[in-house]
N, C-alpha and C positions, 0 to 999 in steps of 0.2 A: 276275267277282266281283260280287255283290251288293251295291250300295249304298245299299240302304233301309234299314239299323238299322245301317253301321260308323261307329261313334264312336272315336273317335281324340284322343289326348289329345295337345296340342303342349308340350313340356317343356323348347320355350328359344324367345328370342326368332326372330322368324321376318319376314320382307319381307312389309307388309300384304296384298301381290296375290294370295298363297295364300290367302288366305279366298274371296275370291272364287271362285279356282279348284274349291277344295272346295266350296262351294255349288252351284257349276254341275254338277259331277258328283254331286250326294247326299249326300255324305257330312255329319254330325255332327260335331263336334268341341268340345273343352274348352282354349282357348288358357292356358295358365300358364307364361310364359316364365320367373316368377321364382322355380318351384317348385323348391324345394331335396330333396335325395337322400330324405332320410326322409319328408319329408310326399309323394313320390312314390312310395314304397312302399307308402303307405300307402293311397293313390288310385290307383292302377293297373290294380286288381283285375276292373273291370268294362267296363275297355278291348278292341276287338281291333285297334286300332292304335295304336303309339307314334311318333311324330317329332322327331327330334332333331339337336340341330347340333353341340356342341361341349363344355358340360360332362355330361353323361353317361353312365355305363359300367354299359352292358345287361351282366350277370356274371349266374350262376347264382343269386344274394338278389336281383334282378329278376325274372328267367324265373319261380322261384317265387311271387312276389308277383300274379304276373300269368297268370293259370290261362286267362284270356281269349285273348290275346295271341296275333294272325293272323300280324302286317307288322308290320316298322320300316321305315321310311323316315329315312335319313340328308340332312342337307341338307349334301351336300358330296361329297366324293371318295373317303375313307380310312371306313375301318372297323374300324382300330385300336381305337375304342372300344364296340365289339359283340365278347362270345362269341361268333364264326361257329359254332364245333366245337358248341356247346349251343343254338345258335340251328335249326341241321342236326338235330340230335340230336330235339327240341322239331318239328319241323317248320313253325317259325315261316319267314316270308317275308323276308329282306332285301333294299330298295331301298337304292340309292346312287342321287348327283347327279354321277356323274364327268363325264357332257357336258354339265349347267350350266356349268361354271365350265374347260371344258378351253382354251378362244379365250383367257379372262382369263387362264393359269395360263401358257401359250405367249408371252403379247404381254408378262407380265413378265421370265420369264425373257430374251427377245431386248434388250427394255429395260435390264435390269441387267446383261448381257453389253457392248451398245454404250457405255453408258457407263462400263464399268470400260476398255472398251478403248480410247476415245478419252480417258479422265481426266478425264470432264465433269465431274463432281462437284466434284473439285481443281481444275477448270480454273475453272470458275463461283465456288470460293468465291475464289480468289486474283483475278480480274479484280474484285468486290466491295473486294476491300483493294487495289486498286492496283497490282496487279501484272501487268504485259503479258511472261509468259512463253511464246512460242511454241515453242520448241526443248524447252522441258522440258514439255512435254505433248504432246507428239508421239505418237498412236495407232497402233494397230495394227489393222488392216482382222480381219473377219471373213469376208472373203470368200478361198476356198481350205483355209479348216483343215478338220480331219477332229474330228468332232465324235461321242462315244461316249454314246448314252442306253443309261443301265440303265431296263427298265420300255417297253412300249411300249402301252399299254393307251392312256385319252382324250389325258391329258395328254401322253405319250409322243408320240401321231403328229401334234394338234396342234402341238409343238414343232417337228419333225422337218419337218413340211411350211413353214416358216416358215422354219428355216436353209437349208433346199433352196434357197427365193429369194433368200438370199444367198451363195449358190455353195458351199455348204459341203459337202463330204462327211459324209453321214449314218451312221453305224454304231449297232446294236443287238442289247440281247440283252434277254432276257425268258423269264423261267423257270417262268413257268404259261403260256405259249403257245406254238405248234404254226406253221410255215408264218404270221408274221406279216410278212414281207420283205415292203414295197411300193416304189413310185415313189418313194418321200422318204430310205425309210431302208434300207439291205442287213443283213440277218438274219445275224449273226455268234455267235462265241464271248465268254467273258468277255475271255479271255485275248489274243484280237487286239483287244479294246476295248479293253487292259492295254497291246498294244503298238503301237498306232498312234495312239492320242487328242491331240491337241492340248487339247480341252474336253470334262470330263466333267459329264454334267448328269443328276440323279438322279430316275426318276418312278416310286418306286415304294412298295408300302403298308410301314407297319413291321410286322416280323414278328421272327421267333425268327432266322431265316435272315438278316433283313438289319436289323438290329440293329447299330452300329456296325460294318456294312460294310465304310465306310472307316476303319480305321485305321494305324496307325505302319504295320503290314508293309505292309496295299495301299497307301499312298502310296508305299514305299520300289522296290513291285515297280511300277509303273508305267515302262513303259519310256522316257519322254520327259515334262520340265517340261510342267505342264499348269494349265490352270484349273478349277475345281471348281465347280458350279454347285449347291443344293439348295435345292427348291422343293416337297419328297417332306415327310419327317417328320424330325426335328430329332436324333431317335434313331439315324438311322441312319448320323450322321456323327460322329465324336470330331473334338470341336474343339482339345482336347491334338495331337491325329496333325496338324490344319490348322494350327496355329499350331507344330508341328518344320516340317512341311513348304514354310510361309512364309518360316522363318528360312533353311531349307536352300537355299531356291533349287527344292525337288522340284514348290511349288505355287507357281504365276506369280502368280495371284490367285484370289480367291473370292468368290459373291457366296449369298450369305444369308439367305435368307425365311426358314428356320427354323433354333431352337437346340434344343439338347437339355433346357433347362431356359428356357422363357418368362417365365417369374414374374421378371422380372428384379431385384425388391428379395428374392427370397428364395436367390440365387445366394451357394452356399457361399465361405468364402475363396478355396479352388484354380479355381473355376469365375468368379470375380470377376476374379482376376488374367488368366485366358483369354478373358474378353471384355473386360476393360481393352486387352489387345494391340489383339483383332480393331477393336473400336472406334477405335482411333488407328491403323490402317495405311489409307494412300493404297489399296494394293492389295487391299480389301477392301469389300466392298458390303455392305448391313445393310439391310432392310427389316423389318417387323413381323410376318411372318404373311401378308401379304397378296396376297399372287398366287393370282390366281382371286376376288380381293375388290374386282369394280368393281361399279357399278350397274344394267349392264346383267346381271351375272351372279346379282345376287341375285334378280331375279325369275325366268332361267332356270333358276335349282337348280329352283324349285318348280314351273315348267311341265312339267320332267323329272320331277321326283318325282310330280305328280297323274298324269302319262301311265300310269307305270309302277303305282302305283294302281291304275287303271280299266283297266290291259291283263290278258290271260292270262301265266300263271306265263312266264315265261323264263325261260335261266340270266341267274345273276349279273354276267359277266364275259363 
């Protein structure tokens, strides 16, 4: 690809080290992190790249706005918020950052595992009030369980290679790939990840297909109490199904980087009352979003994003 005249417009905030990187490679660009949806339809037009991180959704009153329009490049994982089907259609280019931030996305996940399973959280806030409970914080190892990723793509094998070094039995399925069984993780069905899992941990994009995934029925078909992990997209879990399956005893615990509704002052009554639970239960973890959001990963996204930039077409995935 030619990089004497791609100007590229940045339409969120972004890690200052990507300017650099762009310069070094040629490219032009127009940084407007705080450009809002309209006044970006209205600027677009003589783009032939866009870059985006998180509020933005490339939809067909984009593609149209933007006649120019080569490459997106996403700074991050998911592409939930791109028309793929009109972006294919259009012959426009899409970049993801899924190996920026895949080390970041694995080291939390392990993180919020270990201390839901030793009660670190409960344990540290009660030694603060004066409480020396050893019996009642008593953990539970993670070494020996069998461990079921849906998803095996960046995040996926990062993960997988990581419970490997804690002795964990790895299982996986993944439904846009082919022959992806390695050293970390054994290539399975849905249905023996249904029925052998001890901990289920989800890494994969939201779609039509896996759109509250987990709910009431698949937690009730799960053949054995288990823990729930999601680190994926917030959709694709009903927190209604997590919170029967908390009370029932079906889910031992969960931990949380993402909800199905973020905005958390604009959570309806029914969706208030379900994160009132989640929030006060011992056996539940709550981060913000942030897995795959350390410092070292934010200048990764964009070393992976310029690469793929300045290389020849590849597939996506």
């Amino acid at each position: 690809m030619s990089t004497t005249q791609a100007a590229i417009l940045i339409a969120d905030e972004m890690h200052p080290s990507l300017f650099a990187m762009l310069d070094e490679a040629g490219f032009t660009y127009d940084y407007q992190p705080t450009i809002d949806r309209k006044t970006l339809l209205t600027t677009i037009a003589p783009f032939e790249g866009l870059i985006i991180r998180s509020k933005t959704y490339v939809d067909s009153e984009m593609f149209d706005a933007a006649p120019a329009l080569r490459y997106i490049g996403r700074a991050g994982a998911g592409l939930d918020l791109i028309d793929m089907d009109e972006a294919t259609a259009r012959g426009i280019r899409v970049f993801h950052a899924g190996a920026g931030n895949r080390d970041a996305v694995a080291e939390h996940v392990v993180g919020m595992l270990l201390a839901l399973f030793i009660n670190l959280l409960r344990a540290d806030r009660q030694v603060r009030q004066g409480i020396w409970d050893r019996e009642g914080n008593r953990g539970i190892e993670l070494m020996g369980k069998t461990v079921g990723l849906f998803g095996y793509g960046n995040n996926g094998r990062a993960t997988a290679r990581r419970l490997s070094g804690f002795g964990c039995r790895v299982l996986t399925f993944d439904k846009y790939r082919t022959n992806y069984g390695d050293q970390f993780a054994e290539q399975v069905t849905v249905e023996q990840i249904m029925a052998e899992s001890d901990i289920l941990s989800l890494h994969v994009p939201l779609t039509e297909y896996t759109r509250h995934w987990i709910n009431t029925d698949f937690v009730a078909q799960m053949a054995k109490p288990f823990f729930l992990v999601n680190a994926s997209r917030g959709e694709v879990v009903s927190l209604d199904a997590v919170v029967a399956g908390l009370q029932s005893g079906k889910i031992r615990g969960a931990c949380l980087d993402v909800l199905e509704n973020e905005k958390l002052k604009t959570l309806t009554p029914t969706q208030q009352v379900t994160f009132d639970y989640l929030r006060q239960a011992d056996q539940v973890i709550l981060t913000p979003h942030i897995a795959g959001w350390t410092h070292e990963s934010y200048v990764r996204i964009n070393e992976v994003l310029v690469r793929q930039l300045t290389s020849p077409p590849a597939p996506l995935r």
